[in-house]
C-alpha positions in Angstrom: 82.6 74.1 236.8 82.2 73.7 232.6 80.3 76.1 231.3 78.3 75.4 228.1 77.9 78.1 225.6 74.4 78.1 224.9 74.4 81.0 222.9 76.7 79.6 220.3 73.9 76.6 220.0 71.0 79.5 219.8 71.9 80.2 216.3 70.9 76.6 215.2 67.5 76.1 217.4 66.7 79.8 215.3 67.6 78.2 212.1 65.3 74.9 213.2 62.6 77.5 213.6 62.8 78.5 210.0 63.2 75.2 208.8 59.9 74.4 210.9 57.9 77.2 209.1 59.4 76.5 205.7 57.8 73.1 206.0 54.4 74.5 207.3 54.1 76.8 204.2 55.4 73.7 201.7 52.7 71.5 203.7 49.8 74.3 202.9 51.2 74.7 199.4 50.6 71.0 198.5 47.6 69.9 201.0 50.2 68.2 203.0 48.3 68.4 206.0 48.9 64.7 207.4 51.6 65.8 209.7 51.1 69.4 209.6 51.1 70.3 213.4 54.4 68.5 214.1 56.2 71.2 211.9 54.4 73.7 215.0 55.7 71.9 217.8 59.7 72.3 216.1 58.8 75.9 215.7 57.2 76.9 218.4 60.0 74.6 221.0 63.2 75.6 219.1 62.4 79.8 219.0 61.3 79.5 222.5 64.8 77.5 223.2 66.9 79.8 220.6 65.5 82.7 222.6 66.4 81.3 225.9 69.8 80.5 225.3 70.7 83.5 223.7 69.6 85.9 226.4 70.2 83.9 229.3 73.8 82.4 229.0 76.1 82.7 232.1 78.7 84.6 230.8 82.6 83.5 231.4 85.5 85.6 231.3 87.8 82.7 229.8 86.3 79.5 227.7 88.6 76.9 227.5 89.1 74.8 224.8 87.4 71.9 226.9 84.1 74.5 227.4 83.9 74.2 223.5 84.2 70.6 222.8 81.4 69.6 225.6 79.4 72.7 223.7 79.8 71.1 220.3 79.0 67.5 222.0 75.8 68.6 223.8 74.5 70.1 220.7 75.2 66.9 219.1 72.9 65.7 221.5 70.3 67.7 222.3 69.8 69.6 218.8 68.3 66.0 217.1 66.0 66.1 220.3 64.2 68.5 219.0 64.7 67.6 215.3 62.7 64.6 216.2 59.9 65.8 217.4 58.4 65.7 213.8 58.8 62.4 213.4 58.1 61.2 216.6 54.5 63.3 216.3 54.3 62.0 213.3 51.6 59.3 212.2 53.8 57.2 211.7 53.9 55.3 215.1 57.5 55.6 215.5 59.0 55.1 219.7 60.9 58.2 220.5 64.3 55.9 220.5 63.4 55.1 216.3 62.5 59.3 215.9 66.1 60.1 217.7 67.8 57.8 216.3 66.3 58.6 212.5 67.6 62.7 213.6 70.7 61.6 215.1 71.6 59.6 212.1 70.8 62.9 209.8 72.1 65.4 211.9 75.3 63.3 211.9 75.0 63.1 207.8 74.8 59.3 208.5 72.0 58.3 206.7 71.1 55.2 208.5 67.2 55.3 208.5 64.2 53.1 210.3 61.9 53.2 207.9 61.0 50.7 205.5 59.3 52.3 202.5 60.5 55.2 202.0 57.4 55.7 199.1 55.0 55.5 201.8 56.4 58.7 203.7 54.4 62.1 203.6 56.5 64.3 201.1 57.0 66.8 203.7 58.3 64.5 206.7 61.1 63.3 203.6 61.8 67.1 203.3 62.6 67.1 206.8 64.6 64.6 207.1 66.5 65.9 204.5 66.7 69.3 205.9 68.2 67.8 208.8 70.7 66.7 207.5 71.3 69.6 205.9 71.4 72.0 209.6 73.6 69.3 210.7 76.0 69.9 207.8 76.3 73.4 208.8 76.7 72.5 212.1 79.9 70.7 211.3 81.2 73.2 209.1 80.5 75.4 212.0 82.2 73.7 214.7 85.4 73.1 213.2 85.6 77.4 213.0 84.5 77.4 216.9 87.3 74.4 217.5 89.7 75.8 215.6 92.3 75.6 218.1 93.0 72.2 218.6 94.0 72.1 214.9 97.3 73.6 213.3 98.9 76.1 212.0 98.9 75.1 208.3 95.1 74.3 208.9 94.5 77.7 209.6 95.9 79.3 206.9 94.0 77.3 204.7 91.4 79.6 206.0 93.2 82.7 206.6 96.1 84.9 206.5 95.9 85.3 210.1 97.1 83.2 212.3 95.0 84.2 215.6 91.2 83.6 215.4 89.5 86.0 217.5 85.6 86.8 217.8 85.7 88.8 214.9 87.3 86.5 212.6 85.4 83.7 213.6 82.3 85.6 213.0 83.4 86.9 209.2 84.4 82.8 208.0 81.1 81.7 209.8 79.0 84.5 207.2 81.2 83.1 204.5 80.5 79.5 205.2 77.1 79.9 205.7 76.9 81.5 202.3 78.9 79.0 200.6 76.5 76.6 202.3 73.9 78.1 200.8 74.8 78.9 197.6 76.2 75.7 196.6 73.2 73.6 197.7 71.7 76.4 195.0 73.8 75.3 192.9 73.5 71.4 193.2 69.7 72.0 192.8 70.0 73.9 190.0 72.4 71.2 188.1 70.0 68.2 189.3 66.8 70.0 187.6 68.7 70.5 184.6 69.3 66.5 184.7 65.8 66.6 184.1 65.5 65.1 187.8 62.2 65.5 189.1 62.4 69.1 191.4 61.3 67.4 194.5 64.0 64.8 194.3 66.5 67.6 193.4 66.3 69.7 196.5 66.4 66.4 198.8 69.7 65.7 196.8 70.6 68.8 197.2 70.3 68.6 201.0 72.0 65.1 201.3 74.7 66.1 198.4 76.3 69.2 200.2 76.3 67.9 203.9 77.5 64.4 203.5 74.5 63.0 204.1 72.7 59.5 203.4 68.8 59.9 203.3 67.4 59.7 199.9 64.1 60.7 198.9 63.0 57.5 197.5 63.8 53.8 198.2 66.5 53.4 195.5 68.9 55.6 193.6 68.3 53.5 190.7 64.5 55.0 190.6 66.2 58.8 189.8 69.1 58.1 187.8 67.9 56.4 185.0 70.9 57.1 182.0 74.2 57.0 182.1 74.9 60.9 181.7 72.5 61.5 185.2 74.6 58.8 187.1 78.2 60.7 186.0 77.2 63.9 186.5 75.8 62.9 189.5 79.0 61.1 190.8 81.0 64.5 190.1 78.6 66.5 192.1 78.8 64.4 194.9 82.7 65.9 195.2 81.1 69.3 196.6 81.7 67.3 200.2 84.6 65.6 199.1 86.9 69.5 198.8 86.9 72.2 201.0 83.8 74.2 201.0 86.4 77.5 200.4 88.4 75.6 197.3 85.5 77.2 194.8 85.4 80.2 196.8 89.0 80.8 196.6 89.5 79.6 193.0 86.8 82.7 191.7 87.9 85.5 194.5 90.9 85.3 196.0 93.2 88.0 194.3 96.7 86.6 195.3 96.4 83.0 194.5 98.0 81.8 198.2 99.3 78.4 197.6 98.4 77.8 201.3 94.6 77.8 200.8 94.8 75.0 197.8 97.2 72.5 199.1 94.6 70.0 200.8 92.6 70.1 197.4 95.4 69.7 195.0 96.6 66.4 197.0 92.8 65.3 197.1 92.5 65.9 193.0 95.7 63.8 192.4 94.1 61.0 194.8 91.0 61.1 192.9 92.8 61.3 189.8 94.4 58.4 190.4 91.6 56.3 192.1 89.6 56.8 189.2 92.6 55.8 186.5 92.9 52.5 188.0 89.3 51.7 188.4 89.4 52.8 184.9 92.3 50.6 184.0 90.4 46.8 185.6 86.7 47.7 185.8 85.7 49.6 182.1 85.7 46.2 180.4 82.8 45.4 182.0 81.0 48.3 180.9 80.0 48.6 184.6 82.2 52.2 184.8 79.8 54.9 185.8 77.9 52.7 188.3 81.6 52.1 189.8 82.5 56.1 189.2 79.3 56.8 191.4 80.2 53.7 194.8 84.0 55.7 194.4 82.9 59.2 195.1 80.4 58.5 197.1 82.8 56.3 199.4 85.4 59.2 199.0 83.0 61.6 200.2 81.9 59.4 202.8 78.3 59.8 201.7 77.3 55.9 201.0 74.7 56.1 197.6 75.4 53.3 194.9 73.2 52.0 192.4 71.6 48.5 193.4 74.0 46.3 191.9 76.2 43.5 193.0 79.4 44.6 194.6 80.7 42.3 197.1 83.8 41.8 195.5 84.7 45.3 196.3 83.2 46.2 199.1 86.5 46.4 201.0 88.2 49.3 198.9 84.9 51.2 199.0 85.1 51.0 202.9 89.1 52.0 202.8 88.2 55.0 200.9 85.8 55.6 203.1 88.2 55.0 206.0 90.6 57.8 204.2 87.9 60.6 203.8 88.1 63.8 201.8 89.4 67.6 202.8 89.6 68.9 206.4 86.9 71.9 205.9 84.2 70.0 204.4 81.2 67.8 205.7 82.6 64.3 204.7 84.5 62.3 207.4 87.2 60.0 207.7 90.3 60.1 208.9 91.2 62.6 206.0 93.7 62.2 202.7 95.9 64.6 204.1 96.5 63.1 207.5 96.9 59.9 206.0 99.7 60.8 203.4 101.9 63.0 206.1 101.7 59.8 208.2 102.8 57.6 205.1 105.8 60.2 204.4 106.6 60.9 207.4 107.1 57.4 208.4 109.1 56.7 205.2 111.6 59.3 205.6 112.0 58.2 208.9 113.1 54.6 207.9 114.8 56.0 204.9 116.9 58.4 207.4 118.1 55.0 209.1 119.0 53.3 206.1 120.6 56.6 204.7 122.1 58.1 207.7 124.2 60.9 205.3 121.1 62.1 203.1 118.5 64.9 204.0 115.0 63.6 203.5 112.6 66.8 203.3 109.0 66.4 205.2 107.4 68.7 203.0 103.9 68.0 201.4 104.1 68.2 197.1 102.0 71.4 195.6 103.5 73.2 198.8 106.7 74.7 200.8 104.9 73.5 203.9 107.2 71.4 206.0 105.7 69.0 208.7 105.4 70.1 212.3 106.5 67.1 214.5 103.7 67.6 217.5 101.1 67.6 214.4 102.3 64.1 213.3 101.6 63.0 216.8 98.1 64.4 216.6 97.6 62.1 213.2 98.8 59.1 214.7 96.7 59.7 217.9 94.3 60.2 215.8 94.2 56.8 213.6 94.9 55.1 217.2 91.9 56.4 218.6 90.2 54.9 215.1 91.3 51.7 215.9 90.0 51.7 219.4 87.0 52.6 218.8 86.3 50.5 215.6 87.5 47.3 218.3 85.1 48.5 220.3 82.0 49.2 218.8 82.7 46.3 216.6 83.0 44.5 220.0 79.4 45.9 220.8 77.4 45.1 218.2 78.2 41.3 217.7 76.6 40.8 221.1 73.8 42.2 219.3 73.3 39.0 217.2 75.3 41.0 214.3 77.5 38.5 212.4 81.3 39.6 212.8 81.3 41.0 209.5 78.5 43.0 209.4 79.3 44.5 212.8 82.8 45.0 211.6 81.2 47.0 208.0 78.6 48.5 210.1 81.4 49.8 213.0 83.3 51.7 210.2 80.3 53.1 208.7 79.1 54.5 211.6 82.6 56.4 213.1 83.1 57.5 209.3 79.5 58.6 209.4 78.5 57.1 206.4 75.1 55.1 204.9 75.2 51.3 204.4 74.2 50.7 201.1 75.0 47.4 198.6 78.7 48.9 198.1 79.5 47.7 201.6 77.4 44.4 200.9 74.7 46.2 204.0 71.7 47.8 201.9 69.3 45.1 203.6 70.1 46.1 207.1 66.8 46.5 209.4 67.8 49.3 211.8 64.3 49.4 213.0 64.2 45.4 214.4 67.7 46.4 216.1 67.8 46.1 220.1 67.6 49.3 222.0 71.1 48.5 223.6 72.8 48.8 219.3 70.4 51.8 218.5 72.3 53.9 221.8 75.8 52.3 220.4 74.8 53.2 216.9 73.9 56.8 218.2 76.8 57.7 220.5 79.4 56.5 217.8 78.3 58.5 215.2 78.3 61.2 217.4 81.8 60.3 218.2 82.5 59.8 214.3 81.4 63.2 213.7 83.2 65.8 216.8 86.3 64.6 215.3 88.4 61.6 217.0 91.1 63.7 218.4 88.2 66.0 220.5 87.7 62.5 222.9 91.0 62.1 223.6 90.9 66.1 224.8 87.8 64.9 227.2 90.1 61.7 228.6 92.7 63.9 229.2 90.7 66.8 230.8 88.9 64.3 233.3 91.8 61.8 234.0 94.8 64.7 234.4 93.3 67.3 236.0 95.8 70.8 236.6 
């Protein structure tokens, strides 16, 4: 019998809780009293649930690996439930489906959203929103610690000098990530403000900015950044989710500069490096540059924003970088940079070893000695397999919905790379409110699937197909 650990999941119902009250005292603070006793019902259901699972989980002696993926996926599931309950209380008539769908999409750092007018939101029900995006950020960061065994070696030492993760070290990266967490988000804020960005804006940024996230605090970007220094400085903050949340932390602290813990980031800066150079190179003439500067780190860090501005014509190499994604350890998604280019080289040496029977090709990653591990290449290509699948067949799913092919094929990768539609993908008029029940479950179980990480489902096949 799979047994859930509840207790892991308690942590996040407690930090709901002070999310709820945060929102009641910002509610009283501005006579924000429109949807003031939904922020009590969040409260008062998630400590009662936070308590419950902490001091009544079953305990098990051994937890497999399986125990922790269906942990991770029911939290997935049943954490938005009651995230939701603020906007389903809310007075804005919304059907449960539209208010767990809207906390799905945020929890997942989607950004997909039902509502319309975005100006005609109470201030405090967009501060939600935001803020669940933000928990849900955490929440990721979170679970890739508490998964940590289904990734490799190399991964781990990005994190660590020790190889075996037990409770202890578990716990002392979890403190350090929610620190990080918080202190960047801190620090976001703090830069926006100084953008002269108006303060409420700047700590819904802030929120969407460090976990990936798509919900914006107003209908258009355009409407905040409003010069050409706010948009660039702006693109390079949207990065934070792009690197690994450790790569500042490591930079400023660690005292033996390990090359293991900066390899992922150094490949990602020479990819954006040279992203940016040829955009540079065939899109400055145009004078269009920062707008372009913003759609590529956004795509790259698989958050979605752009400025309201016609990009059709390449809408298909911001969905590629968004395909690609950014650093292992950090909220954006994709299939990751890193994966991607041991995949590339690997497969090259391998032809290259046929054509050149009597030379030695090195699988070694640049900026590193690390040399590739041959089951870990399988893992990758299982992993853009299971992409492929997937993308077929939620593409597959939303044309019966009346979706065009090409929308449902945009829409598809958006949603397994958990990332906002938005004009750079050509989808910013999309009405997710008027879509049939039957997309709004596809939309919500694929970006649940886009976010436990592909390789996790093909652990759940296996456990219920080959059973020991």
């Amino acid at each position: 019998m799979t047994g859930l650990r509840i207790r892991y999941l308690s942590f996040f119902f407690g930090l709901i809780t002070v999310l709820s009250f945060l929102n009641v005292i910002y509610s009283y603070y501005l006579n924000l009293y429109l949807n003031l006793d939904t922020y009590y019902i969040s409260l008062i259901t998630s400590l009662v649930i936070a308590i419950l699972f902490y001091r009544f989980e079953r305990v098990k002696i051994k937890v497999t690996i399986f125990d922790k993926i269906l942990t991770v996926f029911f939290g997935y599931l049943f954490l938005p439930l009651i995230l939701c309950l603020p906007l389903y209380f809310s007075i804005y008539d919304l059907t449960f489906l539209n208010a767990y769908f809207e906390s799905v999409s945020g929890f997942t750092s989607t950004g997909f959203t039902v509502f319309d007018n975005i100006k005609h939101i109470d201030q405090s029900l967009i501060l939600w929103r935001s803020s669940i995006q933000w928990i849900g950020g955490l929440y990721f960061l979170f679970s890739i610690i508490y998964l940590i065994d289904i990734y490799d070696e190399n991964f781990k030492k990005t994190l660590t000098n020790y190889i075996s993760f037990n409770s202890s070290e578990i716990l002392k990266q979890s403190i350090k990530i929610f620190l990080l967490y918080s202190g960047l988000t801190l620090l976001i804020f703090i830069v926006l403000n100084l953008l002269s960005i108006r303060t409420f804006n700047s700590l819904n940024l802030a929120f969407s900015i460090i976990s990936s996230g798509g919900f914006l605090p107003t209908n258009e970007l355009s409407n905040i950044l409003i010069n050409n220094t706010q948009i660039i400085i702006f693109s390079l903050l949207l990065l934070f989710s792009y690197f690994s949340i450790f790569f500042s932390y490591n930079l400023i602290f660690l005292k033996k500069k390990n090359i293991n813990f900066f390899y992922e980031d150094l490949h990602l800066i020479f990819y954006y490096l040279v992203v940016i150079s040829i955009f540079f190179l065939f899109s400055s003439f145009n004078n269009d540059f920062s707008k372009n500067l913003l759609s590529l780190s956004s795509s790259m860090s698989n958050i979605g924003f752009s400025l309201e501005y016609d990009q059709s014509k390449l809408s298909i190499v911001y969905l590629i970088l968004v395909i690609i994604g950014g650093s292992f350890f950090s909220t954006s998604s994709g299939l990751r940079f890193i994966k991607i280019y041991s995949l590339f080289k690997y497969s090259i040496n391998q032809i290259l070893s046929f054509s050149r029977p009597k030379n030695i090709f090195m699988n070694k990653l640049i900026f590193t000695k690390i040399n590739f591990d041959f089951n870990e290449i399988n893992k990758y290509f299982l992993t853009v397999i299971i992409f492929i699948i997937s993308l077929f067949t939620l593409t597959t799913l939303l044309s019966f919905s009346l979706l065009d092919f090409e929308s449902a094929f945009k829409l598809s990768i958006l949603t397994l790379m958990n990332t906002v539609n938005s004009s750079a993908y050509g989808l910013s008029n999309l009405d997710f409110y008027n879509l049939s029940y039957f997309t709004k479950y596809c939309l919500i179980l694929f970006m649940i699937v886009g976010r436990i990480e592909l390789l996790t489902i093909l652990i759940i096949i296996k456990n219920f197909m080959f059973k020991d």
